[in-house]
HTML snippet that shows the backbone in 3Dmol.js (N, CA, C, O; Angstrom):
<script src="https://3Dmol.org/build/3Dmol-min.js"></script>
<div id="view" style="width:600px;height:400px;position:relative"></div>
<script>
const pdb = `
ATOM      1  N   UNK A   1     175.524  89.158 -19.783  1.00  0.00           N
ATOM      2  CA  UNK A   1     174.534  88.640 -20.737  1.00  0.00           C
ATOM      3  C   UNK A   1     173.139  89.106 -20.327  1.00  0.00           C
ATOM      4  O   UNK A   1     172.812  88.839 -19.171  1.00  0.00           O
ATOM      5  N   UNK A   2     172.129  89.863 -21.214  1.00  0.00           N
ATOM      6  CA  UNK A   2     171.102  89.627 -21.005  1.00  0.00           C
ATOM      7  C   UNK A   2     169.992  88.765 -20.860  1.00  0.00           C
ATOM      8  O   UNK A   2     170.019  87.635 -21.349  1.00  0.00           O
ATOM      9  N   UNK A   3     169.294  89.073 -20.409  1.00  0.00           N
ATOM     10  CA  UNK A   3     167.540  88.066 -20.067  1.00  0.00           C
ATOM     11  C   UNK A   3     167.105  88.036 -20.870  1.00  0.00           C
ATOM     12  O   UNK A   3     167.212  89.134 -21.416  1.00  0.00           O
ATOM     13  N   UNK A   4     166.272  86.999 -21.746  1.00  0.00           N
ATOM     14  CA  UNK A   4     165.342  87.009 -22.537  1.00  0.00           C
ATOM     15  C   UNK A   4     163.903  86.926 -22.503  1.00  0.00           C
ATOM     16  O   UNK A   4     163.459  85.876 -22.039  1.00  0.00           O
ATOM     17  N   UNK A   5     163.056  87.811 -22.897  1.00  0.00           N
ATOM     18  CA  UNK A   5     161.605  87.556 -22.798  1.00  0.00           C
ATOM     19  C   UNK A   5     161.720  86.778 -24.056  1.00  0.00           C
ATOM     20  O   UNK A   5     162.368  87.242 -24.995  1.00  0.00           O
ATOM     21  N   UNK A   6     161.031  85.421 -24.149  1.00  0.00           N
ATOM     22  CA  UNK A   6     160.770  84.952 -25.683  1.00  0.00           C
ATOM     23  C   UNK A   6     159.152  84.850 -25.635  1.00  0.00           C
ATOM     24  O   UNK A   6     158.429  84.600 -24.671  1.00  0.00           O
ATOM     25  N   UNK A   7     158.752  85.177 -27.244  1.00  0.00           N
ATOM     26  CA  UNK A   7     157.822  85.209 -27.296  1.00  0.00           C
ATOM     27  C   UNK A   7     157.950  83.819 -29.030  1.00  0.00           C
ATOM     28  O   UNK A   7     158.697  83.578 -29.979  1.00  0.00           O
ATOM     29  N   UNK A   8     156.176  83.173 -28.198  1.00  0.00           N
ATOM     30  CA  UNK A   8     156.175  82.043 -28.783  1.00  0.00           C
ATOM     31  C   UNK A   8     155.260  82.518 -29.762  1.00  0.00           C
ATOM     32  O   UNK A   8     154.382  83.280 -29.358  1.00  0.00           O
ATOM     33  N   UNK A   9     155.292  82.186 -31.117  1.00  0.00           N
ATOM     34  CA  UNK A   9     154.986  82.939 -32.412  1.00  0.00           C
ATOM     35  C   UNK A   9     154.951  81.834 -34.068  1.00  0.00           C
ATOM     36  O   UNK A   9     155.587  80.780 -34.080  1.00  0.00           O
ATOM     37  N   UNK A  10     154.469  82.106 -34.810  1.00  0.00           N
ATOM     38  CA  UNK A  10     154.796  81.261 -35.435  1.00  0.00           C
ATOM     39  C   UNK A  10     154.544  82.920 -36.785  1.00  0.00           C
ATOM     40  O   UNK A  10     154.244  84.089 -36.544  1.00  0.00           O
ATOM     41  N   UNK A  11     154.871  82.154 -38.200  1.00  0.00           N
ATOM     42  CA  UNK A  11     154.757  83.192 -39.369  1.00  0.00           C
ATOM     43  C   UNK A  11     152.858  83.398 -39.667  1.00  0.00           C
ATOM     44  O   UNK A  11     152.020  82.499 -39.733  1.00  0.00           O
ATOM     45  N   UNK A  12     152.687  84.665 -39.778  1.00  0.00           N
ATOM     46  CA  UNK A  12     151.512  85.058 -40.298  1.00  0.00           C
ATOM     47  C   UNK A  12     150.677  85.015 -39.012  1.00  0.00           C
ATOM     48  O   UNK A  12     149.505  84.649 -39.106  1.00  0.00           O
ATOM     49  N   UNK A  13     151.225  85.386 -37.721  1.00  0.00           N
ATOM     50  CA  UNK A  13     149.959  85.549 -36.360  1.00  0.00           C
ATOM     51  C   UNK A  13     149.969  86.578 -36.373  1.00  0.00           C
ATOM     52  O   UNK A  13     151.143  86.931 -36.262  1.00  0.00           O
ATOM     53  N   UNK A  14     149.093  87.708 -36.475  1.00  0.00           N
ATOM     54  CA  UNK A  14     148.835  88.662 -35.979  1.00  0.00           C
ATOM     55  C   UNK A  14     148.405  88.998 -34.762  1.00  0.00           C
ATOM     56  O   UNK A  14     148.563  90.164 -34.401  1.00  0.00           O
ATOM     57  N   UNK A  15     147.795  88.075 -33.913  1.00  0.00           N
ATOM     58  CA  UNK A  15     147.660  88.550 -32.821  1.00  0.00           C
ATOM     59  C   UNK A  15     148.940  88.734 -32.124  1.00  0.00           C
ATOM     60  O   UNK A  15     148.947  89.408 -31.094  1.00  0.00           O
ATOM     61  N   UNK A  16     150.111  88.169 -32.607  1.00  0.00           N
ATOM     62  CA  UNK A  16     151.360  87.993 -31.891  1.00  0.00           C
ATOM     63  C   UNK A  16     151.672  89.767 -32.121  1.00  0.00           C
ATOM     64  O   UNK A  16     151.717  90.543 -31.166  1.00  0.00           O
ATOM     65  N   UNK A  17     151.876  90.211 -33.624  1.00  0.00           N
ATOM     66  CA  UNK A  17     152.050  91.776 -34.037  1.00  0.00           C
ATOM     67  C   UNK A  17     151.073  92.424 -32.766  1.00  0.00           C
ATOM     68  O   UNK A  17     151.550  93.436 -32.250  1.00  0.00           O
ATOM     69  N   UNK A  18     150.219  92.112 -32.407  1.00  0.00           N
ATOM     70  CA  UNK A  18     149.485  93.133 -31.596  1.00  0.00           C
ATOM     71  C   UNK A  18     150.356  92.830 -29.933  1.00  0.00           C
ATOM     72  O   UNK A  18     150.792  93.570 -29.052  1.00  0.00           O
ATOM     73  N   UNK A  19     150.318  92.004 -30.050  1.00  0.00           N
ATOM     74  CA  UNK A  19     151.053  91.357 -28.313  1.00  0.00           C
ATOM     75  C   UNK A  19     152.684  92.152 -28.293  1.00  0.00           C
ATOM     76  O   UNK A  19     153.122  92.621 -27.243  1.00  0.00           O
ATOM     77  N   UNK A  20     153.450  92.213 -29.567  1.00  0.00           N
ATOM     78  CA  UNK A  20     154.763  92.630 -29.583  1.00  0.00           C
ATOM     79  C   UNK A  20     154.590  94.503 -28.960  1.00  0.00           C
ATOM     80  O   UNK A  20     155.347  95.133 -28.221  1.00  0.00           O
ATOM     81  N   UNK A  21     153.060  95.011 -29.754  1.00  0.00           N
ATOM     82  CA  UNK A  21     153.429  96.425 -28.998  1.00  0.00           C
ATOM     83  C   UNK A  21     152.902  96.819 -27.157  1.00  0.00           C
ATOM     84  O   UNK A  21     153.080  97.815 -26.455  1.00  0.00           O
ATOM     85  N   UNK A  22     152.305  95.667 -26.943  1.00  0.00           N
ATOM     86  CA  UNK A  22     152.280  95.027 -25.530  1.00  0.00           C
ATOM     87  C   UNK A  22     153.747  94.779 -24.565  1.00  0.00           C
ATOM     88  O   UNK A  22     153.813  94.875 -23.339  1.00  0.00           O
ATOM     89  N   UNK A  23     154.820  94.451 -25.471  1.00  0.00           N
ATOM     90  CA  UNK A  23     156.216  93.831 -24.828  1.00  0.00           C
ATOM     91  C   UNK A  23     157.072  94.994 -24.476  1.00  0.00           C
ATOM     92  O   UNK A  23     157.489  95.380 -23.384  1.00  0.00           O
ATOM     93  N   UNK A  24     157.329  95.749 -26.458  1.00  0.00           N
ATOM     94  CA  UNK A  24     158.222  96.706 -26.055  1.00  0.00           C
ATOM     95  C   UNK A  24     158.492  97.280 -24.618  1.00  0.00           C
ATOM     96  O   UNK A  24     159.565  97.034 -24.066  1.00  0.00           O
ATOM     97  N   UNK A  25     157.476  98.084 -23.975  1.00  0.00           N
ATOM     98  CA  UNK A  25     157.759  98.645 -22.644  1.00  0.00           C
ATOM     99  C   UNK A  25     158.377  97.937 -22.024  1.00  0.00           C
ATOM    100  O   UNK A  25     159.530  98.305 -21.799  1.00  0.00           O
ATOM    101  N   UNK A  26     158.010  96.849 -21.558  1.00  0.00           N
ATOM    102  CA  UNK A  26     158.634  95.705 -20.501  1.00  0.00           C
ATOM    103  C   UNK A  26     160.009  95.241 -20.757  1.00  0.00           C
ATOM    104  O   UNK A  26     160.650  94.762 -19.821  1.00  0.00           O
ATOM    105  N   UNK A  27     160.646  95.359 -22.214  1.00  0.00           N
ATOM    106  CA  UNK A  27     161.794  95.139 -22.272  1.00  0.00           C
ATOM    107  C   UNK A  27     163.186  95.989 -21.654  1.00  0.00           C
ATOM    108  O   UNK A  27     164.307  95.528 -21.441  1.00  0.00           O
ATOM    109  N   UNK A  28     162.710  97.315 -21.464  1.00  0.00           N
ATOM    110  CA  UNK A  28     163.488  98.294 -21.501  1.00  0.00           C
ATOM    111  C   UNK A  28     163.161  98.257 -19.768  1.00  0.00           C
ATOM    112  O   UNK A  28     164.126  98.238 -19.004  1.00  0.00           O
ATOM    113  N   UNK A  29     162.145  98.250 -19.372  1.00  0.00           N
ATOM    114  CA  UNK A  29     161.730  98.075 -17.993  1.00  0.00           C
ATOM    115  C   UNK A  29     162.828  97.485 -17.113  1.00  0.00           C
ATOM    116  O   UNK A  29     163.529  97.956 -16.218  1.00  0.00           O
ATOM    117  N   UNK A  30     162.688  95.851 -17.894  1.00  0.00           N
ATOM    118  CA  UNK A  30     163.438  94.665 -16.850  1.00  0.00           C
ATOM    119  C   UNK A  30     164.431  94.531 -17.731  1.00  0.00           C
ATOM    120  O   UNK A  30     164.719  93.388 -18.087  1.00  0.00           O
ATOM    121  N   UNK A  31     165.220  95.749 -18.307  1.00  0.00           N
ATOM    122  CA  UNK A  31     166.251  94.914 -19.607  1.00  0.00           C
ATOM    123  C   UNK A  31     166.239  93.913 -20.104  1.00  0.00           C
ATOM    124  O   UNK A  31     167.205  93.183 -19.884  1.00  0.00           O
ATOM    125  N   UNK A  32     165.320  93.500 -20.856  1.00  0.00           N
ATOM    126  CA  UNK A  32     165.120  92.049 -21.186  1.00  0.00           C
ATOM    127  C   UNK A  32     165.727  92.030 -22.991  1.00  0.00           C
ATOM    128  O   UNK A  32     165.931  93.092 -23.579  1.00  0.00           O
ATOM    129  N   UNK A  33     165.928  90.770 -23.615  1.00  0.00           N
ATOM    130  CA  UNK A  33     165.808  91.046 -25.317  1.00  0.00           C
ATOM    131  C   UNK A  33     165.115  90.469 -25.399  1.00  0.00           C
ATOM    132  O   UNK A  33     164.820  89.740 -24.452  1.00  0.00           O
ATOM    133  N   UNK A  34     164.575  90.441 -26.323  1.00  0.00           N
ATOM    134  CA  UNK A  34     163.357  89.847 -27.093  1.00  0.00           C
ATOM    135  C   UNK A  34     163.845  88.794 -28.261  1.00  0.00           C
ATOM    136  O   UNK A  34     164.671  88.910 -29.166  1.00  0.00           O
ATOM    137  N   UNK A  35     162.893  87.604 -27.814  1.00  0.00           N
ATOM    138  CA  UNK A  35     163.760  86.409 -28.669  1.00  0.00           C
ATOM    139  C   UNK A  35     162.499  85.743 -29.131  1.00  0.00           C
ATOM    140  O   UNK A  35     161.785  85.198 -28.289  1.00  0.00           O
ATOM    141  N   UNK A  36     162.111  85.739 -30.594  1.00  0.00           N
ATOM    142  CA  UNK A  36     160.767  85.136 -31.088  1.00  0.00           C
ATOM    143  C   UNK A  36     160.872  83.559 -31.453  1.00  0.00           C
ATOM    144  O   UNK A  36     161.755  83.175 -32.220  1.00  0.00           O
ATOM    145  N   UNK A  37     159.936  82.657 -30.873  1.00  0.00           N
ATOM    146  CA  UNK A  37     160.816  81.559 -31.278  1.00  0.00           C
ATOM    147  C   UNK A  37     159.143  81.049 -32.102  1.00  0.00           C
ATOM    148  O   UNK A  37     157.995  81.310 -31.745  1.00  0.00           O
ATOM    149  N   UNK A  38     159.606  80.326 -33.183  1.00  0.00           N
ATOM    150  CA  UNK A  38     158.941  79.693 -34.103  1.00  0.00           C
ATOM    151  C   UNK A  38     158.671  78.737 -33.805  1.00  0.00           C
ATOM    152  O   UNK A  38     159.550  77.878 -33.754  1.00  0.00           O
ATOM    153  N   UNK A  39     156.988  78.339 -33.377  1.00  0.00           N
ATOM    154  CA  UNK A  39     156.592  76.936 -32.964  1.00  0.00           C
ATOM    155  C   UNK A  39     156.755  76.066 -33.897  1.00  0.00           C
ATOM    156  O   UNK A  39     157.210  74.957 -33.616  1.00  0.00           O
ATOM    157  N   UNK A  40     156.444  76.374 -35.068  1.00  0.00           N
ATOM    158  CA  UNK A  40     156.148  75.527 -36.059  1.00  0.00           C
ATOM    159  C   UNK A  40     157.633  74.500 -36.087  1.00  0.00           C
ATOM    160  O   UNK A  40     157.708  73.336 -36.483  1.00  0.00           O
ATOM    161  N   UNK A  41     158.730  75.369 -35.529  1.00  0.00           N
ATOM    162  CA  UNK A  41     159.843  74.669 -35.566  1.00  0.00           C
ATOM    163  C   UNK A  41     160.079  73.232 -34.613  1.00  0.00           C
ATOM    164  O   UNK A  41     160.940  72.355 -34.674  1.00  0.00           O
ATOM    165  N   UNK A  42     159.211  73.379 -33.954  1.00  0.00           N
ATOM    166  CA  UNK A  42     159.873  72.433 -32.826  1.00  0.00           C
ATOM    167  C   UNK A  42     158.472  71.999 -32.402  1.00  0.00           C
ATOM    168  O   UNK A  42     157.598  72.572 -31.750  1.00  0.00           O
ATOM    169  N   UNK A  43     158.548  70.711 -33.028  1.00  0.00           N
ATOM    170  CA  UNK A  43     156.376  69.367 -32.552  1.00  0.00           C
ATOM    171  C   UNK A  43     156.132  69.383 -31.283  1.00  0.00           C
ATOM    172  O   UNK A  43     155.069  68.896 -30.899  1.00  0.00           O
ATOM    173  N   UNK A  44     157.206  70.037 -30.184  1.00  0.00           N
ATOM    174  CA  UNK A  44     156.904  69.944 -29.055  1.00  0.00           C
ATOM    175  C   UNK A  44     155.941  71.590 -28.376  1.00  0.00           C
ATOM    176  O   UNK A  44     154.994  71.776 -27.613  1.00  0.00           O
ATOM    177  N   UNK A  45     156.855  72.461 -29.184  1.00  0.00           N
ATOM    178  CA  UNK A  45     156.082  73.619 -28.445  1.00  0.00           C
ATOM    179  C   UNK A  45     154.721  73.943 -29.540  1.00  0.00           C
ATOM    180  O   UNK A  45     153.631  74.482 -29.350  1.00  0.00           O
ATOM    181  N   UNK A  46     155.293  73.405 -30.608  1.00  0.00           N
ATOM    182  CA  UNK A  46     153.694  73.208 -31.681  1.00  0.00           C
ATOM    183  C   UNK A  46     152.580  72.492 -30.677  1.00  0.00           C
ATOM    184  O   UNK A  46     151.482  72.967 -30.385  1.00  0.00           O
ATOM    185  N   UNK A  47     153.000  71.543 -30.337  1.00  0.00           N
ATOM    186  CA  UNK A  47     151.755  70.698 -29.751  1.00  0.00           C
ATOM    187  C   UNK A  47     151.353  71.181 -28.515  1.00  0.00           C
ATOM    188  O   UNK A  47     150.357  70.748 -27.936  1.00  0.00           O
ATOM    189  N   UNK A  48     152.218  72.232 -27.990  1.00  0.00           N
ATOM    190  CA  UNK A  48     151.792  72.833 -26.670  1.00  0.00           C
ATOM    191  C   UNK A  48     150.870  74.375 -26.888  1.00  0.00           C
ATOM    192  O   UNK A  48     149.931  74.772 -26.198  1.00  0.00           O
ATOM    193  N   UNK A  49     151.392  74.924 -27.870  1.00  0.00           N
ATOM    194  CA  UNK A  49     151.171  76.413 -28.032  1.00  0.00           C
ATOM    195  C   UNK A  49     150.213  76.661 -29.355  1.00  0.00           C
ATOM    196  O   UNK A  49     149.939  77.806 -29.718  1.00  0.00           O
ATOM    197  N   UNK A  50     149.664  75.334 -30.136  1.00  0.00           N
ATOM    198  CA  UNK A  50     149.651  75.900 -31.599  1.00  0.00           C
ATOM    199  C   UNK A  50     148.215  76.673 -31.419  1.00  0.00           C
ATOM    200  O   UNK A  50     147.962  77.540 -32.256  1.00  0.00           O
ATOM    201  N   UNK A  51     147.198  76.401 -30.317  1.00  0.00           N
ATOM    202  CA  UNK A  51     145.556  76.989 -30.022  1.00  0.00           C
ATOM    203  C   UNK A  51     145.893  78.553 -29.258  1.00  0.00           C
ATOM    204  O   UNK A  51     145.042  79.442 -29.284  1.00  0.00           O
ATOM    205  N   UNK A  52     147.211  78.741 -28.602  1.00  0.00           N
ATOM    206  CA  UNK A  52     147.272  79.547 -27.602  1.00  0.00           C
ATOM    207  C   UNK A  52     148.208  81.211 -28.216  1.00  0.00           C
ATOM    208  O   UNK A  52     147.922  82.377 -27.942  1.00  0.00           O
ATOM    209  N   UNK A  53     149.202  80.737 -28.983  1.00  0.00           N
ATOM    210  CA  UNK A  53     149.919  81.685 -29.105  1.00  0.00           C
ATOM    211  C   UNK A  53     149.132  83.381 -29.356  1.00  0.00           C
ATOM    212  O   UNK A  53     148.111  83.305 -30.039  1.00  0.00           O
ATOM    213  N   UNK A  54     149.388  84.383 -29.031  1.00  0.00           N
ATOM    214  CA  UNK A  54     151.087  84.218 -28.868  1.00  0.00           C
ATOM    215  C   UNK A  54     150.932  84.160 -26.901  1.00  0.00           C
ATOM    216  O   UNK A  54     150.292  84.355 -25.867  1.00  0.00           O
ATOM    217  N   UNK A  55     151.843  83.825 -27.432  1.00  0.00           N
ATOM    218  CA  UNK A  55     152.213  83.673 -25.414  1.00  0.00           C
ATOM    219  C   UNK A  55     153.769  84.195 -25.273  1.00  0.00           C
ATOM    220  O   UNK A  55     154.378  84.529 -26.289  1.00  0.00           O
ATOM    221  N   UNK A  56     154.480  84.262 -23.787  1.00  0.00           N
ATOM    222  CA  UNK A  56     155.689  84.887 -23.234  1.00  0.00           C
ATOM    223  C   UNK A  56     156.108  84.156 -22.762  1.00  0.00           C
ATOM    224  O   UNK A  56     155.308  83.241 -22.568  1.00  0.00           O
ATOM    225  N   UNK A  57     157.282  83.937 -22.304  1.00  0.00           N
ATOM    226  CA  UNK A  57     157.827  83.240 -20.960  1.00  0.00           C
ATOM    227  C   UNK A  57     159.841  83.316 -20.812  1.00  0.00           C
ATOM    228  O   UNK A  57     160.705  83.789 -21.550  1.00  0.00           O
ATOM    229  N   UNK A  58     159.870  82.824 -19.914  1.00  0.00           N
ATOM    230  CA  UNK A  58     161.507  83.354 -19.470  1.00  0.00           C
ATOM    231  C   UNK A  58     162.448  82.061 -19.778  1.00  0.00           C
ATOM    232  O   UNK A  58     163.640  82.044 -19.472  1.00  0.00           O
ATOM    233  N   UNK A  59     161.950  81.260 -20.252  1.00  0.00           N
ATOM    234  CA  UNK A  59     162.320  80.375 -20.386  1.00  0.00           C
ATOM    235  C   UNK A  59     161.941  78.675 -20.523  1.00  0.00           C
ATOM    236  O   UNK A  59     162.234  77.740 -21.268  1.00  0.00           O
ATOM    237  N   UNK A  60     161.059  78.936 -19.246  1.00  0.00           N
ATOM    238  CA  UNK A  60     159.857  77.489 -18.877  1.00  0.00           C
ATOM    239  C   UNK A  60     159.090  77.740 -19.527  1.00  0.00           C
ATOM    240  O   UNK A  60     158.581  78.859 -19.482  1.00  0.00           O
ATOM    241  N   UNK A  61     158.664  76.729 -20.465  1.00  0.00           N
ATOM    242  CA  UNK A  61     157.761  76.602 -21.277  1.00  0.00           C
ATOM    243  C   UNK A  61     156.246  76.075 -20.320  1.00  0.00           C
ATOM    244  O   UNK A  61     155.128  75.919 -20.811  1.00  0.00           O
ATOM    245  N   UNK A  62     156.598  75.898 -18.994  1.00  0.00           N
ATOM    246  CA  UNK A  62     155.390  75.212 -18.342  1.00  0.00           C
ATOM    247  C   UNK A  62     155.157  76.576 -17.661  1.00  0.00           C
ATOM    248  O   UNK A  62     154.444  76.411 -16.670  1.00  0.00           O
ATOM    249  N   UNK A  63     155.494  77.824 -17.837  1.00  0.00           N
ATOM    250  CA  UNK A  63     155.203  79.251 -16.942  1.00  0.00           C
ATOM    251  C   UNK A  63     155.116  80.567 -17.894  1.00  0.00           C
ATOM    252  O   UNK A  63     156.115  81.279 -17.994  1.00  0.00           O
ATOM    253  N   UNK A  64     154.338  80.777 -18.350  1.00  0.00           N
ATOM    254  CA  UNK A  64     154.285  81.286 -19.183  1.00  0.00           C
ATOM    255  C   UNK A  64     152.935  82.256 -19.499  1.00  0.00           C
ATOM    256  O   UNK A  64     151.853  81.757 -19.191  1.00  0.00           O
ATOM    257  N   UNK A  65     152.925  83.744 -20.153  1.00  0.00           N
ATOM    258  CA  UNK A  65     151.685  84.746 -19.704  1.00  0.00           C
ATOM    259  C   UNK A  65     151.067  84.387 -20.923  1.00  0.00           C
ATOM    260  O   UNK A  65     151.663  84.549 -21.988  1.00  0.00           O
ATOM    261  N   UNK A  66     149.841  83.877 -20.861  1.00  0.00           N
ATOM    262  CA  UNK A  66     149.395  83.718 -22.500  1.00  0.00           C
ATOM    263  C   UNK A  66     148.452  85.142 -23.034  1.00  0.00           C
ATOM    264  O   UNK A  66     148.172  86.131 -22.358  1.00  0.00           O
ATOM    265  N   UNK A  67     148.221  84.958 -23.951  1.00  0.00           N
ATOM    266  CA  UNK A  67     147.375  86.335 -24.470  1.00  0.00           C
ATOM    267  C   UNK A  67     145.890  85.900 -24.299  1.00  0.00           C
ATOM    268  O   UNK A  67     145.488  84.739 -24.226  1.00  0.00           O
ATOM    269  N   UNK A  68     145.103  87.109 -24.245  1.00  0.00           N
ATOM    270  CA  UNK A  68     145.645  88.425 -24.400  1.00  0.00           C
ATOM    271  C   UNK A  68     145.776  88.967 -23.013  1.00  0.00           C
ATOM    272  O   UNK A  68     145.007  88.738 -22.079  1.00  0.00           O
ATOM    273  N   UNK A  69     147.178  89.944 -22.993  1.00  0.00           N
ATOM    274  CA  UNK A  69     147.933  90.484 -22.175  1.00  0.00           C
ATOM    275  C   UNK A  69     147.810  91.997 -22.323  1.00  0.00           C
ATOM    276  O   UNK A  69     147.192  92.208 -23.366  1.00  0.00           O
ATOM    277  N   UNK A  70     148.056  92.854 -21.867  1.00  0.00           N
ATOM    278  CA  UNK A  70     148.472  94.504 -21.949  1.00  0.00           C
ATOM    279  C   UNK A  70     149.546  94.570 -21.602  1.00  0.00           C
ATOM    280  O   UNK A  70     150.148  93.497 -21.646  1.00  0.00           O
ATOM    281  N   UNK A  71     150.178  95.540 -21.197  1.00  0.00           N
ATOM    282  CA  UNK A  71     151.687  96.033 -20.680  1.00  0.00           C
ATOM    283  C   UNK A  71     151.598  95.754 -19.338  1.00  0.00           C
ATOM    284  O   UNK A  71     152.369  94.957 -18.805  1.00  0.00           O
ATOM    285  N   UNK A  72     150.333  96.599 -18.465  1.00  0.00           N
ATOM    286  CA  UNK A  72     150.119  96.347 -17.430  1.00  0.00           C
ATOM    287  C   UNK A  72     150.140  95.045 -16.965  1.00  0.00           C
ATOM    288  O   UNK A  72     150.773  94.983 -15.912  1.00  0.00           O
ATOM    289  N   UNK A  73     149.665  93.896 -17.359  1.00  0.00           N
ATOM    290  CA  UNK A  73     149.249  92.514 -16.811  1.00  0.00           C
ATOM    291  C   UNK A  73     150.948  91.771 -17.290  1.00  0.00           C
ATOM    292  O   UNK A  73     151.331  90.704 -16.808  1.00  0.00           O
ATOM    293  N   UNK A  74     151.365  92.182 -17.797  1.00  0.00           N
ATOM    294  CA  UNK A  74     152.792  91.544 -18.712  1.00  0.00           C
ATOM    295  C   UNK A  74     154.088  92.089 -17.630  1.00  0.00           C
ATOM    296  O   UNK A  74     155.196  91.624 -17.363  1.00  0.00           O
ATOM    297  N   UNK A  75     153.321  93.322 -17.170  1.00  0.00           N
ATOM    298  CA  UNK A  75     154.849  94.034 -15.928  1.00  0.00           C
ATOM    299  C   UNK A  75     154.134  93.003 -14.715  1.00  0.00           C
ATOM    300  O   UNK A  75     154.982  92.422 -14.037  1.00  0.00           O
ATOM    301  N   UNK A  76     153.205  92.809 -14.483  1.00  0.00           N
ATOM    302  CA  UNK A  76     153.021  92.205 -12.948  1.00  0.00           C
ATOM    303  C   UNK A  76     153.566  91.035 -13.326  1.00  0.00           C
ATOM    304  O   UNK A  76     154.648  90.854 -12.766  1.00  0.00           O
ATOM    305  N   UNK A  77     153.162  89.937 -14.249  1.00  0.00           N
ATOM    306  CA  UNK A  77     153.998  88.859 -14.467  1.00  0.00           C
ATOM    307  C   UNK A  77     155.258  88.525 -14.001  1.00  0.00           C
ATOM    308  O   UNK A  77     155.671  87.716 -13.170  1.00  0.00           O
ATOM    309  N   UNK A  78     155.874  89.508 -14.885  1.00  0.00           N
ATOM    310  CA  UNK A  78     157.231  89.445 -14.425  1.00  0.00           C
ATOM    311  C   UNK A  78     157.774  90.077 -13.550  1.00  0.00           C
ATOM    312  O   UNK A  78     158.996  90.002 -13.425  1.00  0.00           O
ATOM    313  N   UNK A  79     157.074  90.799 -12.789  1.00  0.00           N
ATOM    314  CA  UNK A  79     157.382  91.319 -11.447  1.00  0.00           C
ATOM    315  C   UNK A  79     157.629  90.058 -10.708  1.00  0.00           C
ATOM    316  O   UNK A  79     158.752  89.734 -10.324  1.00  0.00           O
ATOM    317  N   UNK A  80     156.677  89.430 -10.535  1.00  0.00           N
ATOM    318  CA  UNK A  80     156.619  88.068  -9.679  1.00  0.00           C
ATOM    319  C   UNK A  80     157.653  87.050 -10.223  1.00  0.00           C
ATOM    320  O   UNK A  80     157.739  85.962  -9.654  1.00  0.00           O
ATOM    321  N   UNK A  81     158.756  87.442 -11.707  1.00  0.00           N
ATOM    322  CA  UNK A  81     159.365  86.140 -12.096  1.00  0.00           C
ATOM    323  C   UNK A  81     161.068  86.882 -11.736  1.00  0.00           C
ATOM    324  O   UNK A  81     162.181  86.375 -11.876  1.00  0.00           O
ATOM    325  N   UNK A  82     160.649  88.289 -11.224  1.00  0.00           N
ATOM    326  CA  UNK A  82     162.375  88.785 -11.639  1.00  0.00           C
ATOM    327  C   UNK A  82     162.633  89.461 -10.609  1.00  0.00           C
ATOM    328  O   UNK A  82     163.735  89.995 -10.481  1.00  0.00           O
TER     329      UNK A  82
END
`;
const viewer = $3Dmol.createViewer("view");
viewer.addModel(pdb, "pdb");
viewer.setStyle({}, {cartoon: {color: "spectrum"}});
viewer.zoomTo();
viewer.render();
</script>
């Protein structure tokens, strides 16, 4: 099974579209997939993420790279998580 980078996103962010050509590299890097998850879906990561997105993380919602990021700052991240 693969790893997932998820990226926290909701419909109509563009800064998230700019952060996604930030990811690509890193996926193929650390074999990761890419899993977009919709705040709006869930009052909990809404109420955590709705000022911040887009943001990354591996899973923990309490560890997580917020934007704005580059490729560069997004590989050291997860250097330190993998």
């Amino acid at each position: 099974m693969s790893r997932e980078l998820i990226l926290y996103t909701t419909l109509g962010c563009g800064l998230c579209e700019k952060a996604k050509v930030e990811i690509w590299p890193q996926l193929q890097e650390f074999q990761l997939r890419l899993r977009e998850v919709d705040i709006a879906e869930d009052p909990q990561l809404l109420e955590r993420f709705s000022l911040r997105i887009p943001v990354v993380g591996l899973g923990d919602p309490d560890d997580v790279c917020p934007w704005p990021f580059d490729s560069a700052q997004l590989d050291g991240w997860l250097r330190q998580r993998l």
